[in-house]
N, C-alpha and C positions, 0 to 999 in steps of 0.2 A: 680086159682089152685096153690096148690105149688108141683115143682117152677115154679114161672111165669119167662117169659123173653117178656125183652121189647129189640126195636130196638133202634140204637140210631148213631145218623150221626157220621161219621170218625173222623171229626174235633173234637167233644168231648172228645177226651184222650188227655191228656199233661202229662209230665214230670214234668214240672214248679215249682216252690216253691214260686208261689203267683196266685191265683185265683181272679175273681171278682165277686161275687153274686147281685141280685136284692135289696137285703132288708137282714135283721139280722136273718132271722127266714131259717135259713141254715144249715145244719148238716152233716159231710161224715157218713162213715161205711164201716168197716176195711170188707175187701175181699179176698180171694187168685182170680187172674189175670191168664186167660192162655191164651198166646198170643200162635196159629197155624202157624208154616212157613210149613208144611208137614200131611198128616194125621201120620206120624212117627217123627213128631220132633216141639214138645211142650216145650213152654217155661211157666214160673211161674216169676208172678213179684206178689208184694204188690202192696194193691189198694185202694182206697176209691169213693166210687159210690156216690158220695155229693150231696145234693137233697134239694131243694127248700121244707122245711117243710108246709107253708102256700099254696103252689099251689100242695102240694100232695092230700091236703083234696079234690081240685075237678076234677085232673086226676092226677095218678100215672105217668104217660106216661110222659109228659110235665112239670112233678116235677123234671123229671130224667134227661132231657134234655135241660133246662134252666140251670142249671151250670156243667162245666167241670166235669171228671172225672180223677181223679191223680194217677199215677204206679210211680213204682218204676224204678230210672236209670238202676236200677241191674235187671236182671234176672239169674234164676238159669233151667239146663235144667229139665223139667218135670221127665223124665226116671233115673237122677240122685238123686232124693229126694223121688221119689216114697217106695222105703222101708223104710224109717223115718216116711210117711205120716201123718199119722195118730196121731202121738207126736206132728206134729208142732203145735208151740202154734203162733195162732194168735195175737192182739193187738192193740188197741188202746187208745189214750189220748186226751184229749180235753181241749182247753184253752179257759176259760171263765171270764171275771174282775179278770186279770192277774195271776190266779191260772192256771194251767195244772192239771187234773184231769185223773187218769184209768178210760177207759170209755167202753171196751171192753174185752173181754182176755176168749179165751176159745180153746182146742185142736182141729187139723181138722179133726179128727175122730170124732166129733158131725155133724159135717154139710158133702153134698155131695160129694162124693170123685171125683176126674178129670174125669177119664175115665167113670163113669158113668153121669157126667155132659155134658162133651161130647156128649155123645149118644143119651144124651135126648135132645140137640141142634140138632144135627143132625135127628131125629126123628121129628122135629117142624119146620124146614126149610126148605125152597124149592128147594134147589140146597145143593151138596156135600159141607162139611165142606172145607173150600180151605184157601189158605195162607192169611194171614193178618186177619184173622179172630179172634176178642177178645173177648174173655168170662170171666165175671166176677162170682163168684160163689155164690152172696150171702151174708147175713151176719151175725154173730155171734149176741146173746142177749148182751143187753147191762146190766152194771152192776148194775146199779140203776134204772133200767127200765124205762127211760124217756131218750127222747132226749135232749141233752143239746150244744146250740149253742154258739158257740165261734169264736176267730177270728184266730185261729190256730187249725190245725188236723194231729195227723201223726200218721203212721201205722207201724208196723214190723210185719214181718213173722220171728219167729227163729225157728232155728234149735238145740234142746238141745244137742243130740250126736256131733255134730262138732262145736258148740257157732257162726254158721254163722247165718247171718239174711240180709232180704233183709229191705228196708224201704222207705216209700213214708211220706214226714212233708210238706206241706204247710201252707202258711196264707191266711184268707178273708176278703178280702175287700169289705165292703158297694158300690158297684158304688153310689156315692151321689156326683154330677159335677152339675145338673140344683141347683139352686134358689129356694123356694117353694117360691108359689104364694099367695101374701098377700091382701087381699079384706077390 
């Protein structure tokens, strides 16, 4: 159903500006992020939910959760951005054989708004929304309809009335450390 929500261990959100993947066939997808310290006091970071392409095809679940999930240093409070909402223009770019490409870009008045996001978490869980709780919202179409896997991914959320933006950029790296084995 949409939306679906998957769970996904604590450890999986970083900060960081370098990730490690399994294999090349990897892709984020630009998010708004709402981190809960209070059921009254929400915060909003940029996000990218990066997903093992190759292991999506035989569970979404465990695509989602073999590599990291990236936010942004910055948050901005929910209740502060809430009357822009709907303007903010999400964002993404992707670097593939050294080009950076727009690979995302559309307002968050297409996709689910917080507060109703919220309530449909809260609606599918088994205990009250409580502090430390992350919800990613989703993510915008992409602009050439294909996924395209690169070794850099970074996100902005802007804000047109005030030219703020939050933003998450990392790089992926191939884990390739073993030898392959030659017969």
């Amino acid at each position: 159903s949409v939306p679906a929500l998957y769970s996904l261990t604590a450890d999986n959100i970083t900060t960081a500006n370098r990730i490690e993947v399994l294999g090349p066939d990897s892709s984020g997808e630009a998010e708004f992020v709402l981190l809960v310290q209070s059921p009254n006091e929400v915060f909003v970071a940029a996000g990218s939910d990066h997903t093992d392409r190759l292991l999506e095809r035989q569970s979404i679940e465990k695509s989602k959760q073999i590599c990291k999930n990236v936010i942004s240093r910055n948050v901005w409070r929910l209740q502060d951005v809430e009357s822009d909402w709907d303007n903010l223009v999400l964002q993404s770019w992707v670097r593939a054989g050294g080009h950076e490409t727009l690979y995302q870009q559309a307002t968050l008045g297409t996709i689910l708004p917080p507060r109703q996001l919220l309530d449909f978490v809260q609606s599918r869980v088994k205990s009250p929304c409580h502090e430390g709780l992350v919800v990613f919202s989703g993510t915008i179409p992409m602009l050439g309809g294909k996924f395209i896997c690169g070794d850099r991914f970074r996100v902005e959320l802007h804000n047109p009335r005030t030219s703020r933006s939050l933003e998450c950029d990392y790089e992926c790296s191939v884990l390739d450390v073993l030898r392959s084995e030659t017969r």
